[in-house]
C-alpha positions as CSV (number, residue, x, y, z in Angstrom):
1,X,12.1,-67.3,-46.4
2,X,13.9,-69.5,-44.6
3,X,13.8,-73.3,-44.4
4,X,12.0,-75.5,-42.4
5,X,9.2,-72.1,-42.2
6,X,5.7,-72.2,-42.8
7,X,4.3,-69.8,-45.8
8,X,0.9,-69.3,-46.8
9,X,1.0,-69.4,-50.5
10,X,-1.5,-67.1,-53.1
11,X,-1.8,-68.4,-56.7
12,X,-3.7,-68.1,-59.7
13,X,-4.5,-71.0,-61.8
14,X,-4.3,-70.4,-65.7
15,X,-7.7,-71.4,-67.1
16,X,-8.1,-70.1,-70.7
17,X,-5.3,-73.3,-71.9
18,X,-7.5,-76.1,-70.1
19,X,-7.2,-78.4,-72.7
20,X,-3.3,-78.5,-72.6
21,X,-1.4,-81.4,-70.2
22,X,0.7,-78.7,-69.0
23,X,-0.8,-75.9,-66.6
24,X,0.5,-72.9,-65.6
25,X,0.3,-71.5,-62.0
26,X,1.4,-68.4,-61.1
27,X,2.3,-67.5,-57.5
28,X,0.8,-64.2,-56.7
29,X,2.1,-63.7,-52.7
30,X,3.9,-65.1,-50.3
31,X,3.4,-64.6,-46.9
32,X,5.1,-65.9,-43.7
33,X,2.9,-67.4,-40.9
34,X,4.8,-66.0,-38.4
35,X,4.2,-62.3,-40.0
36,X,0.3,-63.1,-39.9
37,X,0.4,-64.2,-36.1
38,X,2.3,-60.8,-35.2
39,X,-0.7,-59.2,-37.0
40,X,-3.4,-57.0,-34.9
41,X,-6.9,-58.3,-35.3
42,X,-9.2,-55.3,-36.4
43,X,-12.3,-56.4,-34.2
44,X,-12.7,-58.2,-31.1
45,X,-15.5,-59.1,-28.4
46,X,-15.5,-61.1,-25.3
47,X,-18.8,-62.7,-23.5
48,X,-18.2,-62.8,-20.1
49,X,-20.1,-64.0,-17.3
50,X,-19.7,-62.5,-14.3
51,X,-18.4,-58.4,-14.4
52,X,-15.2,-60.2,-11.6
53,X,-14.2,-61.0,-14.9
54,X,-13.1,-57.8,-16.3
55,X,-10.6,-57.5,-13.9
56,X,-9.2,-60.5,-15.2
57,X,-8.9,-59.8,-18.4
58,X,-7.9,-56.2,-18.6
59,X,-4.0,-56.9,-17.3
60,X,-4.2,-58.7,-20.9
61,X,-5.5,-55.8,-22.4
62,X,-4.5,-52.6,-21.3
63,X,-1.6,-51.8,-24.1
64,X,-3.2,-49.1,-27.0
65,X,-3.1,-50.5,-29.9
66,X,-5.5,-50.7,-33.5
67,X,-8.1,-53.2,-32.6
68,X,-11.5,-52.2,-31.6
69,X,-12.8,-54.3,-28.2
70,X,-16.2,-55.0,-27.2
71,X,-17.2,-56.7,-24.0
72,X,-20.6,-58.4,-23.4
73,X,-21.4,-59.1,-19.7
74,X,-23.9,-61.7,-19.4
75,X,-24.6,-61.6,-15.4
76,X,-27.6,-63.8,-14.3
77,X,-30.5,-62.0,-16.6
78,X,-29.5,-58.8,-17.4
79,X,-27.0,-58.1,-20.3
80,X,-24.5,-55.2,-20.7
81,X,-22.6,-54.3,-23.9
82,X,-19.2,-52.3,-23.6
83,X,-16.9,-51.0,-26.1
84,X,-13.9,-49.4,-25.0
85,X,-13.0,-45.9,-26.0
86,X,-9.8,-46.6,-26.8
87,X,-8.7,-49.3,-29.3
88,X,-6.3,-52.2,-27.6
89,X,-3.4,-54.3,-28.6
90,X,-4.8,-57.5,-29.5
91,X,-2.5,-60.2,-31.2
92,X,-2.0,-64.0,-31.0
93,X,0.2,-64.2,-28.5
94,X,-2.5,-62.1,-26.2
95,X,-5.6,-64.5,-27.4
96,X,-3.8,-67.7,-26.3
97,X,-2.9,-66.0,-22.7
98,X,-7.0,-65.4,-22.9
99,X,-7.9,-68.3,-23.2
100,X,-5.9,-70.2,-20.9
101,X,-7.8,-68.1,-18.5
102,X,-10.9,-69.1,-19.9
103,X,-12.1,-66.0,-22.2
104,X,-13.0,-67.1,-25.6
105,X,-12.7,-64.1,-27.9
106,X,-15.0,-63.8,-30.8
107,X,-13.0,-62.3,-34.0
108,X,-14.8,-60.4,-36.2
């Protein structure tokens, strides 16, 4: 840890001495935010509008990685659903470039 970081912090709160002024906490895991946002998501879909769209987004995703990616293609009243064979490399970084281009990803 380094200063001036951000940590998400795990605890555990003593309850069985309630009673007494002082309580014990114990910290149970530390965990760097910037380790979370390097994380891969597990599951991933986009709903896009128009099937144009794909070609926009698959420059962002083409790299193999470990999470699973559906896409739903809502274009005028018909409705496909798509998962690719292959699982993608989907962090952070990639889901910000997304949606500056408009694609909001639902994480599941």
């Amino acid at each position: 840890m380094l200063e001036g970081h951000s940590v998400l912090i795990t605890i555990l709160k003593d309850k069985e001495h309630s009673e007494n002024r002082f309580r014990r906490i114990n910290v149970r895991n530390l965990i760097s935010l910037k380790d979370i946002n390097k994380q891969s998501l597990v599951n991933i879909a986009f709903e896009i509008k128009k099937k144009e769209d794909l070609k926009k987004i698959s420059p962002f995703i083409n790299e193999r990685g470990s999470t699973s990616v559906k896409i739903k293609i809502k274009d005028y009243d018909k409705i496909a659903v798509f998962e690719l064979k292959d699982k993608r490399k989907i962090n952070n970084e990639i889901l910000k470039k997304l949606k500056k281009e408009g694609f909001l990803p639902i994480i599941q």
